[in-house]
Residue, then its C-alpha position, 0 to 999 in steps of 0.5 A: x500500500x502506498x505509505x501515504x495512503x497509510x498514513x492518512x488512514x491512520x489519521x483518519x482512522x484514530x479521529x473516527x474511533x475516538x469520535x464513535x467513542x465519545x458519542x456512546x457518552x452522549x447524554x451520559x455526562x456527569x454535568x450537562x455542560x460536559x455532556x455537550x464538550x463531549x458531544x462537540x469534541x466527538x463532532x470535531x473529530x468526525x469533522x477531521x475523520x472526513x477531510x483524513x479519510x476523503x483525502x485516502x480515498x482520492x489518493x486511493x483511486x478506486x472510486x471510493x468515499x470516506x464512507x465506503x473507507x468508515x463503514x466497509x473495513x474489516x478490524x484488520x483493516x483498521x490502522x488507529x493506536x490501541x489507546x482510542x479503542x480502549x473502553x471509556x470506563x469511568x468519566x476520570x478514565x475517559x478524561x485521561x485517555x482523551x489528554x494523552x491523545x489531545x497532547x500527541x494530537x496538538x503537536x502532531x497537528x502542529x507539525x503537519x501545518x508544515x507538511x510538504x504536502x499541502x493538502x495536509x498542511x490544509x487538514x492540519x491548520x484546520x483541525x489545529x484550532x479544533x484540537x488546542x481546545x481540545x488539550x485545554x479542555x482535558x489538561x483542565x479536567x485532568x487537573x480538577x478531578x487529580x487534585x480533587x478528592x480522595x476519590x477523584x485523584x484515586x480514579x484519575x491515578x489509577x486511569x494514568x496507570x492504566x493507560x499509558x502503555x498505550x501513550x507510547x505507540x503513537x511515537x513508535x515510527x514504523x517504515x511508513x512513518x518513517x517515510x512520510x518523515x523523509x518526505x517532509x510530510x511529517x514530523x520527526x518521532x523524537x521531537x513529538x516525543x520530547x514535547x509529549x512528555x513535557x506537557x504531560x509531565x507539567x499537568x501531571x505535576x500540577x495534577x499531583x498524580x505520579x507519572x509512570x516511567x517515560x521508557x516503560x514497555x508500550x503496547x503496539x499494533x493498532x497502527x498495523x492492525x493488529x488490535x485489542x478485542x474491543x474494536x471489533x465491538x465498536x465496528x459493529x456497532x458503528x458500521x451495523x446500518x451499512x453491512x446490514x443495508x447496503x448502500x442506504x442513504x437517508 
């Protein structure tokens, strides 16, 4: 497969999980206003979902939509991270996976405005706005509820703990990462990295919560499409009007 094609999809990809993800929340929040953050945030992301994805399918040159790459892939064909198919859990677990993707997100948002290729310099600037608000947002939550109660700063650690051998993979280059480095479409893996832990160090910090080691053992896969059993439950979910009425329209 093109690198490029890949590439995208992977962007695509980790904005569409995330997004499907956050929309099983809606009218579930703790607070009306959250309910509706989380309602906008996950319009957001299916927003950038359809610029990745639309890109993909023209690149892709088999007369295909961003549609037809959403709803007609099998799990193996699937290239998020592993950290946005992982369950919502509690509101603490939700704000915790949500900050350390928002947080890999900016910068890698800030660094494709720079891409050699314009149209995702384009996609980037775009989404670049949607997305600083997004890390604002989670970095506050992690802030309140880590710093909050006996309870909250409890849930919030044992989210991070939990979590974060999923926040590596995202920094993990393979060849085609690496390409799309080479090319300039990209940001180099060690500069996201560098910026990645300390912005999260700083949060952590201010959220009294004790950040797990930088070189810990990571999880990987998703980028390749090897994932954890709950994805398949959330593409049958997401895709089950599609497979079962093929080519519906409303």
């Amino acid at each position: 497969m093109d690198a490029k094609l890949e590439y995208l999809l992977r962007q695509g990809d980790n904005a569409l999980i995330l997004s499907q993800q956050l929309c099983k929340l809606c009218g579930k929040g703790p607070a009306l206003e959250e309910d509706m953050a989380l309602a906008n945030v996950a319009l957001d992301l299916l927003g950038q979902t359809r610029m990745w994805l639309g890109y993909a399918a023209e690149i892709e040159g088999l007369g295909r939509t961003e549609d037809h790459l959403a709803y007609l892939r099998d799990a193996h064909q699937m290239r998020c991270c592993l950290i946005v198919e992982q369950p919502n859990g509690d509101y603490g677990f939700t704000m915790m996976r949500q900050f350390l993707f928002d947080t890999w997100h900016y910068f890698l948002m800030q660094g494709l405005t720079k891409s050699s290729d314009p149209r995702i310099a384009e996609i980037a600037e775009k989404s670049l706005k949607e997305v600083t608000y997004h890390l604002r947002r989670s970095g506050d939550l992690v802030v309140r509820l880590g710093d909050g109660t006996p309870e909250s700063h409890r849930r919030m650690q044992a989210a991070l703990d939990a979590l974060w051998m999923y926040s590596g993979e995202m920094f993990i280059y393979d060849d085609v990462d690496n390409e799309m480095a080479a090319q300039g479409v990209a940001p180099a893996a060690a500069d996201l990295r560098a910026s990645f832990l300390e912005h999260v160090g700083e949060i952590f910090a201010e959220a009294t919560l004790a950040m797990p080691p930088a070189d810990a053992w990571m999880q990987q896969g998703g980028k390749t499409g090897r994932h954890s059993e709950h994805l398949g439950y959330i593409l049958a979910e997401m895709q089950f009007l599609q497979r079962a009425y093929p080519g519906a329209d409303w």
